[in-house]
N, C-alpha and C positions, 0 to 999 in steps of 0.2 A: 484630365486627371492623370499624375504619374503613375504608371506600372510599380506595382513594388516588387523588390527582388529579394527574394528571401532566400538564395542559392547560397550566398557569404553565411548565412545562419543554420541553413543545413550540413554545410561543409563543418564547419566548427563544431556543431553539435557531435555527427558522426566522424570527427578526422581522427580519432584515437581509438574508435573501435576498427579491432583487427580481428576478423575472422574468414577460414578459409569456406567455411561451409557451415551454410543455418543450420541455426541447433533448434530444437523445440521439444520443449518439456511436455511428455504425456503423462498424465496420472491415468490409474485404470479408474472408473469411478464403482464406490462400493454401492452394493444394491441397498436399493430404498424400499420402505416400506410406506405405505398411505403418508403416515405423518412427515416423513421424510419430506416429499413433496409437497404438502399444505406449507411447511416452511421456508423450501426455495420461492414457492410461488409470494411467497411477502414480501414484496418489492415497493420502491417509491419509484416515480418514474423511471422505469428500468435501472435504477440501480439494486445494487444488494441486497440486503436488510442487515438492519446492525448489528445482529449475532453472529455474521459472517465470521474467519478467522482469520482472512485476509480481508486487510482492506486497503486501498487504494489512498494518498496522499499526497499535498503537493509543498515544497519548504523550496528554501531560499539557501544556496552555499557558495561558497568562496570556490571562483572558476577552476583556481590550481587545483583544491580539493578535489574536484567534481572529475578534473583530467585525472588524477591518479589514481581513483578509485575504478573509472573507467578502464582506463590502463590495465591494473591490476587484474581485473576480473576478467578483459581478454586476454593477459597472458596465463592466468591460472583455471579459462575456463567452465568458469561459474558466472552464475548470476549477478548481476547487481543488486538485486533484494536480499540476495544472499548474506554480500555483504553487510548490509543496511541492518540483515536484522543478527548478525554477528556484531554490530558496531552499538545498537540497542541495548543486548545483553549485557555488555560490557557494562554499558552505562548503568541499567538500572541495578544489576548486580552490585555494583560501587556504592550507590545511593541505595540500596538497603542494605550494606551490611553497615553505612554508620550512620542511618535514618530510623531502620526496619524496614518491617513487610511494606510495601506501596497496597493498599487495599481500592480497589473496581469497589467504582460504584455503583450501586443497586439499579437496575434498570426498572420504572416503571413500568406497567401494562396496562389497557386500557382506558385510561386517562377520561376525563368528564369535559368537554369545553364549557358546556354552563357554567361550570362550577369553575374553571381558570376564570373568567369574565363575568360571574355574579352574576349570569340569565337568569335570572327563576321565573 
């Protein structure tokens, strides 16, 4: 069986990130109280849960794109989510002001599986 080489893929990946020295974002975390905790602890296989405010995602962009956004954020020292989610606002700002409001939708709780599948 061949060896695979994923070196040419990691190269590319990281060949436009320039930094002299790791950064790393601390937030201080605010204190919790009981309930606090009951709600990080609702998890799905160690992910999240969906009331999170981050949440994590994966899409598809055009490689130049992806270099100069890269680019950009280590010459100016920010994040890349940063960006992303400056490039978001932009958008849905646009498409509500000749759309309107974008309205979330209602999360249900609790939910019956009998009653999804007609058990009785």
């Amino acid at each position: 069986m061949a060896k695979k080489n994923f070196e040419k893929g990691l190269e590319k990946l990281f060949s436009n990130v320039q930094s002299t020295e790791p950064t790393e974002e601390k937030e201080e975390a605010p204190v919790k109280d009981d309930s606090a905790a009951d709600e990080q602890n609702n998890t799905r296989r160690g992910r999240p849960a969906l009331h999170n405010k981050v949440i994590r995602f994966c899409t598809m962009a055009d490689d130049d794109k992806v270099t100069k956004i890269r680019t950009i954020a280590a010459r100016e020292g920010i994040a890349i989510k940063d960006l992303m989610n400056l490039a978001f606002d932009k958008i849905i700002n646009e498409y509500e002001k000749k759309y309107g409001t974008v309205r979330l939708p209602k999360v249900k709780k609790g939910g019956d599986v009998s009653k999804v599948f007609d058990l009785s």
